[in-house]
N, CA, C and O atoms as a Tinker XYZ file with bonds, in Angstrom:
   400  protein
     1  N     89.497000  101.699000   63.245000    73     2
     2  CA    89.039000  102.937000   62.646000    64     1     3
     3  C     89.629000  103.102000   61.244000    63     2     4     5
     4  O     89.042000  103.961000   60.586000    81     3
     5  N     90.777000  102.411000   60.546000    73     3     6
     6  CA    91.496000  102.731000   59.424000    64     5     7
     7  C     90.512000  101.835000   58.782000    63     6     8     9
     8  O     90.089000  102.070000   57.650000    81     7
     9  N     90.147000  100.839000   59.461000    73     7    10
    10  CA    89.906000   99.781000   58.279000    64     9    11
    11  C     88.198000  100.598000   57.750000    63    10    12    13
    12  O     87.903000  100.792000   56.570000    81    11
    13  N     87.345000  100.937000   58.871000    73    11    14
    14  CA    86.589000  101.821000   58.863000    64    13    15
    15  C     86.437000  103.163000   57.454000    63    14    16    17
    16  O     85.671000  103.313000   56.503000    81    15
    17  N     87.493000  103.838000   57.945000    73    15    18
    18  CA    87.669000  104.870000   57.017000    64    17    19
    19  C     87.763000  104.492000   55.729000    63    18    20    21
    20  O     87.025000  105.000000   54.885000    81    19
    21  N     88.801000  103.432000   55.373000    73    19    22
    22  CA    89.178000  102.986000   54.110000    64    21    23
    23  C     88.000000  102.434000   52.827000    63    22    24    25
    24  O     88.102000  102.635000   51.617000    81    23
    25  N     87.078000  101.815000   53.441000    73    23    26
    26  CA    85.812000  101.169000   53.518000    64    25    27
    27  C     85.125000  102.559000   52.983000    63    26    28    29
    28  O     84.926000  102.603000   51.769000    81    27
    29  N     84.785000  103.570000   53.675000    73    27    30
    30  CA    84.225000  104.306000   53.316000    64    29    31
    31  C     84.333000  105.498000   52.695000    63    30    32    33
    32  O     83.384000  106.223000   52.398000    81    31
    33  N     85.923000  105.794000   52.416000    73    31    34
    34  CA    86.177000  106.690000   51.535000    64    33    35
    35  C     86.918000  106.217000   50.216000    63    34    36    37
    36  O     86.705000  106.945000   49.246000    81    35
    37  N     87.561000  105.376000   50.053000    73    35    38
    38  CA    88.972000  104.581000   49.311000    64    37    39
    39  C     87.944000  104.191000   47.567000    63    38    40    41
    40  O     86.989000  103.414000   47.537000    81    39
    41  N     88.371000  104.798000   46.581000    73    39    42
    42  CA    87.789000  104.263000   45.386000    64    41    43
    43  C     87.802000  103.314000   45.117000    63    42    44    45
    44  O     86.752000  102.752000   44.807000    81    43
    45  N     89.308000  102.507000   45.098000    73    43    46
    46  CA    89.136000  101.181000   44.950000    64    45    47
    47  C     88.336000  100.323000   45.601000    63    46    48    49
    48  O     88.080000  100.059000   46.776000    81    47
    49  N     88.003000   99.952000   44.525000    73    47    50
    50  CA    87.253000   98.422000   44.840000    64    49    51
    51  C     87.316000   97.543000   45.951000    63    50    52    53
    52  O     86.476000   97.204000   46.785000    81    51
    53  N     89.048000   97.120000   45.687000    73    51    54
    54  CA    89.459000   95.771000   46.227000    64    53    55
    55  C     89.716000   96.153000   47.555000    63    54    56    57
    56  O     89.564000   95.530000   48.606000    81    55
    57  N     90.320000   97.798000   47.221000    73    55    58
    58  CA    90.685000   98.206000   48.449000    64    57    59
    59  C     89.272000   98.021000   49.951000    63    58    60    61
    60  O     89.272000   97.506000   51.069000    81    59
    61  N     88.492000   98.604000   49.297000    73    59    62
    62  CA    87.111000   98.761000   49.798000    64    61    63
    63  C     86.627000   97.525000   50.480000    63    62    64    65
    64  O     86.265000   97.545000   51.657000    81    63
    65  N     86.618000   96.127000   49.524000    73    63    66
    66  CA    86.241000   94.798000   49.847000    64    65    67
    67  C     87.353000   94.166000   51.007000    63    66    68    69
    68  O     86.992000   93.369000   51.873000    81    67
    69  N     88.712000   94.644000   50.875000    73    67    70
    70  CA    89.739000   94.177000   51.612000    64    69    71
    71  C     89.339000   94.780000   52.917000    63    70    72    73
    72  O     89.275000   93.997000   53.865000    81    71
    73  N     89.098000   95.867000   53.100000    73    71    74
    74  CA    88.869000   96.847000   54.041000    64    73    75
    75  C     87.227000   96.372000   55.101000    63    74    76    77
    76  O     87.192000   96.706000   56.285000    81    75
    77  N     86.206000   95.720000   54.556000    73    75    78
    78  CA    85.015000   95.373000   54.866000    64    77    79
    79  C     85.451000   93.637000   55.201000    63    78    80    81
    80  O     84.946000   93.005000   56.128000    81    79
    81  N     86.047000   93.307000   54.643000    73    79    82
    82  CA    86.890000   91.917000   54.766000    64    81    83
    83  C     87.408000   92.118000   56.165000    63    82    84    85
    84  O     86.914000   91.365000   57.004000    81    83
    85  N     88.386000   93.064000   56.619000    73    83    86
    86  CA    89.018000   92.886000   57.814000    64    85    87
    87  C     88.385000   93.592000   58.565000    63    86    88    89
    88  O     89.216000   93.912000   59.416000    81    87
    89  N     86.909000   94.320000   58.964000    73    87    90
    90  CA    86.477000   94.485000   59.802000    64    89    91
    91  C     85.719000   93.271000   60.304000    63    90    92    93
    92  O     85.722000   93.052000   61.516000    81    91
    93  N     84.969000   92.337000   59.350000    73    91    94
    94  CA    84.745000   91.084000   59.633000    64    93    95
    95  C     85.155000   90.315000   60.280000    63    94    96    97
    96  O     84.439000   89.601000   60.981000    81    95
    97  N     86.489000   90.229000   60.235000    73    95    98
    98  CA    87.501000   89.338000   60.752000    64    97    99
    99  C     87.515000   90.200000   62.278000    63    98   100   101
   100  O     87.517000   89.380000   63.197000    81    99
   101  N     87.522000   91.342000   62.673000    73    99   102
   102  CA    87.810000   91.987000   64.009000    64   101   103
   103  C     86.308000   91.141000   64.635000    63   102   104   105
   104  O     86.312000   90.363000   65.589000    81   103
   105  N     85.021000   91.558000   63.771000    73   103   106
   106  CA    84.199000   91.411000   64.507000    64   105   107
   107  C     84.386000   89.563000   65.095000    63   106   108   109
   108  O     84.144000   89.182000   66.240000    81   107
   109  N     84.773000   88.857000   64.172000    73   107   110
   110  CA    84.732000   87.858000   64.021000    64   109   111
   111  C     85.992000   87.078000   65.509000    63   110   112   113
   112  O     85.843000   86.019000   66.119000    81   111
   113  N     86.980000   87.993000   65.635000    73   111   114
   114  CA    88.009000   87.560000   66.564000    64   113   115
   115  C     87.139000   88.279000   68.166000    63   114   116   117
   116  O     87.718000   87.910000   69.187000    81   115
   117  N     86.126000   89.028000   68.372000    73   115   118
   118  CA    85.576000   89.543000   69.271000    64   117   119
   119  C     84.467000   88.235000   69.572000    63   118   120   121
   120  O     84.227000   87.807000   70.701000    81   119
   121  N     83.925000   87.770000   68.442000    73   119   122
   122  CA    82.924000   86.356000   68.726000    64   121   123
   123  C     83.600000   85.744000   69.176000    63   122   124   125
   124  O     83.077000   85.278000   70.189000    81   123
   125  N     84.877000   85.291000   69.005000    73   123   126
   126  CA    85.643000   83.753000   69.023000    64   125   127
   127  C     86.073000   83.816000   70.645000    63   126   128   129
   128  O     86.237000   82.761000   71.257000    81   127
   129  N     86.269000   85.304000   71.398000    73   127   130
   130  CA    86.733000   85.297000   72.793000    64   129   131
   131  C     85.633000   85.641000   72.963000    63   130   132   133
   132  O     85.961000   86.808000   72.751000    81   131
   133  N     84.034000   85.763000   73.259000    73   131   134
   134  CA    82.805000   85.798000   74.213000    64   133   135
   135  C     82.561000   84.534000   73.953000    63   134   136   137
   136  O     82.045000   84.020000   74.945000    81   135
   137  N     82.742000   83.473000   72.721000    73   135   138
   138  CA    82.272000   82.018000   72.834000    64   137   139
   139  C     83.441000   81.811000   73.565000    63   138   140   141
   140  O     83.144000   81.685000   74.753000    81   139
   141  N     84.856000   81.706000   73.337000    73   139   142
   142  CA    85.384000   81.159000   74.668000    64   141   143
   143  C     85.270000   81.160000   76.036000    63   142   144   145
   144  O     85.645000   80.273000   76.803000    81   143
   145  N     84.645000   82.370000   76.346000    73   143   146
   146  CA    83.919000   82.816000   77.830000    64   145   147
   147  C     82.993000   82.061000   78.020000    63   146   148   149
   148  O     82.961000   81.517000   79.124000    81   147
   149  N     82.482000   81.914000   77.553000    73   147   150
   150  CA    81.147000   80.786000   77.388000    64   149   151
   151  C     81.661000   79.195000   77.456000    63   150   152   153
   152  O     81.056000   78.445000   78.221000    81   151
   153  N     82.519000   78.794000   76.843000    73   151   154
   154  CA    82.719000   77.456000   77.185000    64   153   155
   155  C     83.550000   77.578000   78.275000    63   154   156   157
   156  O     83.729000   76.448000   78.731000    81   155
   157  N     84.200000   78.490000   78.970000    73   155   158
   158  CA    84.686000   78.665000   80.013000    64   157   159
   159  C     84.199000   78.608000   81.189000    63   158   160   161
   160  O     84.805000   78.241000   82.196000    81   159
   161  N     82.204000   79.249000   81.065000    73   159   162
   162  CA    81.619000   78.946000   82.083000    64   161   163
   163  C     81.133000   77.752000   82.503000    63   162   164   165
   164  O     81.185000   77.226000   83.614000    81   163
   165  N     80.513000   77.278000   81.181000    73   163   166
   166  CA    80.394000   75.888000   80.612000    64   165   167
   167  C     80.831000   74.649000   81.763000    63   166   168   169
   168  O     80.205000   73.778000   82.368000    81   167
   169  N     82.424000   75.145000   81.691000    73   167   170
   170  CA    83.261000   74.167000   81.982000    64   169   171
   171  C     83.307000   74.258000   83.173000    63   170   172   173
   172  O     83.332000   73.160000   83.727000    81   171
   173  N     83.341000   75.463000   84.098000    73   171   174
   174  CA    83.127000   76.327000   85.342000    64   173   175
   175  C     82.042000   75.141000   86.138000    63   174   176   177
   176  O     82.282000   74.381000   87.077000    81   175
   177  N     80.836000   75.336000   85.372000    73   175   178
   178  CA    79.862000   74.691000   86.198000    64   177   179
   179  C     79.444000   73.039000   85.986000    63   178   180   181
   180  O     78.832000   72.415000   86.852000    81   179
   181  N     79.898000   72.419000   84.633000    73   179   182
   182  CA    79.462000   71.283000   84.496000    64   181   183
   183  C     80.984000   70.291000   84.822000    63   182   184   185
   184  O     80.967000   69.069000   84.671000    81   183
   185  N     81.998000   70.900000   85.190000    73   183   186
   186  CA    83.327000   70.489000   85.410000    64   185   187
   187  C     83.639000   69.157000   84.816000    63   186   188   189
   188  O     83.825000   68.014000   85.234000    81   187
   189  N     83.608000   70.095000   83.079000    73   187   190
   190  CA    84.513000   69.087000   81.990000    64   189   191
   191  C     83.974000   70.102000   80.705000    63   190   192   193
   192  O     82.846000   70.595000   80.717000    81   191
   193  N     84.791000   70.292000   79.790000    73   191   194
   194  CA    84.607000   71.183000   78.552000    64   193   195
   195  C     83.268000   70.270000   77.639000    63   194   196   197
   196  O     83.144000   69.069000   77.396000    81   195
   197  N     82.525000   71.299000   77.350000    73   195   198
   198  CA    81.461000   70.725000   75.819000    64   197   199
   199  C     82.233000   70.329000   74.863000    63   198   200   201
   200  O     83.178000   70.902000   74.322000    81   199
   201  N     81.567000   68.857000   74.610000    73   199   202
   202  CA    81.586000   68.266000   73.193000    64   201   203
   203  C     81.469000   68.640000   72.209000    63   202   204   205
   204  O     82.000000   68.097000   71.240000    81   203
   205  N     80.592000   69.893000   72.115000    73   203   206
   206  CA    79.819000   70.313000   70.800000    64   205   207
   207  C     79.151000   71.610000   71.726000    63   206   208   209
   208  O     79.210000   71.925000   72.915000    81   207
   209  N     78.457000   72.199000   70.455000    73   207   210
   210  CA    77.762000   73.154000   70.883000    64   209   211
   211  C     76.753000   72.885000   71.085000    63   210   212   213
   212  O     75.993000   73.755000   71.511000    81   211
   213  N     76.281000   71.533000   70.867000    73   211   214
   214  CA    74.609000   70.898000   71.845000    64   213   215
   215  C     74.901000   70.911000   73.319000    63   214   216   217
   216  O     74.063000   71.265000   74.147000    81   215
   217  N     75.762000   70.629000   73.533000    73   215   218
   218  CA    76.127000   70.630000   75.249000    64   217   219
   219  C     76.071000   71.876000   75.451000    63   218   220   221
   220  O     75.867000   71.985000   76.661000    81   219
   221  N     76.158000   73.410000   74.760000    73   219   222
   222  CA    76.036000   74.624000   75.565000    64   221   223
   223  C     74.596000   74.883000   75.423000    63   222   224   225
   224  O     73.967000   75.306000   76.393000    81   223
   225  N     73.939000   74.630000   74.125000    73   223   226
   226  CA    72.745000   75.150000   73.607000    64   225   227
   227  C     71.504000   74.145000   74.901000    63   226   228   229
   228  O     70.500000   74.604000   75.446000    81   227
   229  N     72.118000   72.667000   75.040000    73   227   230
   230  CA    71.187000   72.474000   76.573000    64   229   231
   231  C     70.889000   72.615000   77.792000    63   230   232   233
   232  O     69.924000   72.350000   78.510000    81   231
   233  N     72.509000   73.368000   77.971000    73   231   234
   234  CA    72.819000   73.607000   79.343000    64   233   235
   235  C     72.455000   75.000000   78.978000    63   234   236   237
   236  O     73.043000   75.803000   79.704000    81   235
   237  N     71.658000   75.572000   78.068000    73   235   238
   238  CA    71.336000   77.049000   77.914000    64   237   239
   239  C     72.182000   78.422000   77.641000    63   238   240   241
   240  O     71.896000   79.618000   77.597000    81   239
   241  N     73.332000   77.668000   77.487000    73   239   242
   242  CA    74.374000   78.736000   77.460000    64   241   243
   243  C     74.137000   79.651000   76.021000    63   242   244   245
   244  O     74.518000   80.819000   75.942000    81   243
   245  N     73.523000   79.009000   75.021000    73   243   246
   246  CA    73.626000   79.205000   73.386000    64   245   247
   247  C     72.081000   78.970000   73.122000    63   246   248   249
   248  O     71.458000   78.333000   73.971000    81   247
   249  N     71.612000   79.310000   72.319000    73   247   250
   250  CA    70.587000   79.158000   71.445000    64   249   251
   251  C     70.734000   78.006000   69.978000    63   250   252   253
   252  O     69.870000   77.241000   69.549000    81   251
   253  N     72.047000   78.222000   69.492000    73   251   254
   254  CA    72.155000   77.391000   68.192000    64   253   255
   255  C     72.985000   77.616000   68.058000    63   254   256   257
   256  O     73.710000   78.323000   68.758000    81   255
   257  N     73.287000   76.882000   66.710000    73   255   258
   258  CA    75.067000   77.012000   66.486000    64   257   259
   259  C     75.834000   78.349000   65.945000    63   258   260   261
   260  O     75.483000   78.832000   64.868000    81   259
   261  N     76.917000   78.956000   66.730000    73   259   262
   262  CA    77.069000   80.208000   66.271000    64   261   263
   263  C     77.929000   80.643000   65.031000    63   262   264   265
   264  O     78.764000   79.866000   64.570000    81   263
   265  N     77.754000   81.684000   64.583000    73   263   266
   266  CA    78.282000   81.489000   62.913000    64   265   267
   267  C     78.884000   82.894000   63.074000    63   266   268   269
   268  O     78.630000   83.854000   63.802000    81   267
   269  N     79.777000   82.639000   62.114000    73   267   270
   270  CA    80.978000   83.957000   62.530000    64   269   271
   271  C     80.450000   85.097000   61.256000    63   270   272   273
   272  O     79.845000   84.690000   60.264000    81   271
   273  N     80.794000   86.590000   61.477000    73   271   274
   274  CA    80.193000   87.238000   60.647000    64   273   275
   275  C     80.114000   87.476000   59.316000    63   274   276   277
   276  O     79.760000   88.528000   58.784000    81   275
   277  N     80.584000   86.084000   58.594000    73   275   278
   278  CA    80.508000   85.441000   57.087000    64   277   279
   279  C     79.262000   84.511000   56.981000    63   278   280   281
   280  O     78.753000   84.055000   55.957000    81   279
   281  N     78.902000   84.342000   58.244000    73   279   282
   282  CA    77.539000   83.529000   58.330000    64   281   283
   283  C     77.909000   81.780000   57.970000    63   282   284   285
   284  O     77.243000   80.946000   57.356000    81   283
   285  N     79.747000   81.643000   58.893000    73   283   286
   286  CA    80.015000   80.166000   58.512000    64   285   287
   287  C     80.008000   80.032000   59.933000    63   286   288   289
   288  O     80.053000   81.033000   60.649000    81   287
   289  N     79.937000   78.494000   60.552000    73   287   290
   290  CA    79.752000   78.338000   62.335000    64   289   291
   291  C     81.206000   78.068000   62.802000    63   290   292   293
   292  O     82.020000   77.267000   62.342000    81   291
   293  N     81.324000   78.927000   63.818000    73   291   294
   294  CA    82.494000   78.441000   64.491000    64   293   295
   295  C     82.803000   77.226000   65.009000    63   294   296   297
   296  O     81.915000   76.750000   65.717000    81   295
   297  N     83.615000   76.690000   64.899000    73   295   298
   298  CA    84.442000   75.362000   65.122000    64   297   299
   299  C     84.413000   75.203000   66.592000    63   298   300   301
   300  O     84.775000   76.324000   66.949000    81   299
   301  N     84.219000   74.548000   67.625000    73   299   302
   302  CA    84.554000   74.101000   68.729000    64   301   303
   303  C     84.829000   72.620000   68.344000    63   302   304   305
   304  O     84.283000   71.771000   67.639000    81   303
   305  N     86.467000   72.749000   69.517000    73   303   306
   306  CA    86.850000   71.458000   69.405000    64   305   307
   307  C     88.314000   71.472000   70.445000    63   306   308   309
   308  O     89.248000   72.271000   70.394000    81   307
   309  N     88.125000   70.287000   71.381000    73   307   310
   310  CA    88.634000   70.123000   72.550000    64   309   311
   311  C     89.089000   71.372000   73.528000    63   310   312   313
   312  O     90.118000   71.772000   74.073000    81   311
   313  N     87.544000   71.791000   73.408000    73   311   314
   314  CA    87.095000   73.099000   74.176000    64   313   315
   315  C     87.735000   74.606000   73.587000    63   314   316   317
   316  O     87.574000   75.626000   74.257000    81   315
   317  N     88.324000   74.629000   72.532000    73   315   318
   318  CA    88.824000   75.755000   72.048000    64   317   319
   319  C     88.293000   75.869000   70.733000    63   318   320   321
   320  O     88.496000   75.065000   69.823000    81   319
   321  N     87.294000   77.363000   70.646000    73   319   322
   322  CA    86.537000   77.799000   69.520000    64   321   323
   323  C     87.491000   78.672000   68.697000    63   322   324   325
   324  O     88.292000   79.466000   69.191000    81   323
   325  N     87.336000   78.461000   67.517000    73   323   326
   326  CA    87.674000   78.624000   66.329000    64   325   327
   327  C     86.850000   79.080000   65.114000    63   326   328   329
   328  O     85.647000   79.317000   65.216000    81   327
   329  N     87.373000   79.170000   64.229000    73   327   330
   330  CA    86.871000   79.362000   62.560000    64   329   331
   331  C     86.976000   78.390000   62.235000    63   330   332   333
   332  O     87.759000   77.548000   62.674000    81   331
   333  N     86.122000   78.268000   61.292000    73   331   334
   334  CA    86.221000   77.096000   60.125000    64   333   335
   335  C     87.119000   77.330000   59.092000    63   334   336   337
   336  O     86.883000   78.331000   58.415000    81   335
   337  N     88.278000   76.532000   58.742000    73   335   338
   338  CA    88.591000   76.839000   57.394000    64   337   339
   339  C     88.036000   77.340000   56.182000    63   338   340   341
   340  O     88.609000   77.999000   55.314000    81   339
   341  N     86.925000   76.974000   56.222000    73   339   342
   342  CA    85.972000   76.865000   54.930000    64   341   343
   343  C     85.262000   78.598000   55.067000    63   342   344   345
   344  O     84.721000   79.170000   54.121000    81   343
   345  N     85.408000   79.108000   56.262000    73   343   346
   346  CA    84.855000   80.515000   56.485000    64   345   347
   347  C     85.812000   81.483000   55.264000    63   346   348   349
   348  O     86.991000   81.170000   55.094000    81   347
   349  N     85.258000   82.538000   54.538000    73   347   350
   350  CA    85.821000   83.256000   53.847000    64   349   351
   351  C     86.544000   84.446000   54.695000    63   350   352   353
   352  O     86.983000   85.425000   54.092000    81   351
   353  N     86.662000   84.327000   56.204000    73   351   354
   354  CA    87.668000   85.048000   56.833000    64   353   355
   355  C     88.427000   84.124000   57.286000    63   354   356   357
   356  O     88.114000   84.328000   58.459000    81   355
   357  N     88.788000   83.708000   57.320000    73   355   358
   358  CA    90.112000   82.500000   57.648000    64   357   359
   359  C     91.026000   82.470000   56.587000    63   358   360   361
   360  O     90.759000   82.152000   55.428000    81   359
   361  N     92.334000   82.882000   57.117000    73   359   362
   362  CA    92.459000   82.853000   58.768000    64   361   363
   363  C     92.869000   83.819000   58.773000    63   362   364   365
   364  O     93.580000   84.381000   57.939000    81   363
   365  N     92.236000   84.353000   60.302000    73   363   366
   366  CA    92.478000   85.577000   61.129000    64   365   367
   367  C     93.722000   86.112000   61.226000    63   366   368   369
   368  O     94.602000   85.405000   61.717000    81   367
   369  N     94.044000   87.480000   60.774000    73   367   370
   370  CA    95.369000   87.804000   61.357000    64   369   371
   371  C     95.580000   87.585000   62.600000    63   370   372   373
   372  O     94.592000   87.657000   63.331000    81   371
   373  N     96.738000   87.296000   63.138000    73   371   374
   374  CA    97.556000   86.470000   64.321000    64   373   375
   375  C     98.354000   87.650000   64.786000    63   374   376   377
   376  O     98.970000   87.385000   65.818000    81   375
   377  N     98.534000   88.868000   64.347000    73   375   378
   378  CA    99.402000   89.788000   64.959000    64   377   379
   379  C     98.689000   91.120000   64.590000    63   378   380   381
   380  O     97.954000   91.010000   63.609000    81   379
   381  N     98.736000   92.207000   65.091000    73   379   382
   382  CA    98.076000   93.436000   65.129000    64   381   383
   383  C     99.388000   94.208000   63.940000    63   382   384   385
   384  O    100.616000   94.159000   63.870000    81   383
   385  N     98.546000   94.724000   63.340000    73   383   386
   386  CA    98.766000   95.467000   61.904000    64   385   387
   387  C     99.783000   97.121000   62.673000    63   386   388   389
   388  O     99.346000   98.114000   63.255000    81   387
   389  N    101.025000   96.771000   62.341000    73   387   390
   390  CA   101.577000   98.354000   63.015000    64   389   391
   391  C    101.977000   99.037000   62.180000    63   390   392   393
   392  O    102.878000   98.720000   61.405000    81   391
   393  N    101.247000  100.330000   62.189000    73   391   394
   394  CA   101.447000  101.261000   60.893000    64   393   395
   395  C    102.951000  101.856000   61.350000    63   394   396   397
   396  O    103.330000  101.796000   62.520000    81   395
   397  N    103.678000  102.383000   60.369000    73   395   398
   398  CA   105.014000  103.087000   60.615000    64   397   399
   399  C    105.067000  105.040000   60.560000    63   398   400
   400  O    106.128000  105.635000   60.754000    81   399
């Protein structure tokens, strides 16, 4: 909700872009655990993790390759989905922001 507010009231600029930046990244850490659920089922029923995301998209799990909300594709690799480096939200904060 801060990052929310900030976004939509805050003059600055950067502030504004920083602020639309890290809601991205929330939405973006909410993709990365429903695709892990997904290769979880994946793995559940074909008992061994996908290679790639052609192995979910045939076994129907996926439609195509999924792209995080920078519109870069998430990384799967030895069954644990990720960001791409190359994504302009990477990398994800790793610890929750505690205001004082």
């Amino acid at each position: 909700m801060l990052w929310q507010q900030i976004e939509r009231t805050v003059g600055n600029e950067w502030f504004r872009n920083e602020a639309a930046r890290r809601l991205r990244q929330l939405d973006a850490m909410d993709g990365l655990e429903g695709l892990q659920q997904v290769v979880s089922a994946f793995q559940e029923r074909a008992g061994r993790l996908p290679s790639g995301w052609d192995d979910l998209r045939r076994a129907g799990f996926l439609r195509g390759v999924p792209v995080d909300p920078a519109g870069a594709p998430y990384r799967l690799q030895s069954g644990i989905v990720g960001l791409d480096p190359k994504s302009p939200l990477f990398p994800l904060p790793t610890e929750p922001i505690r205001l004082r």
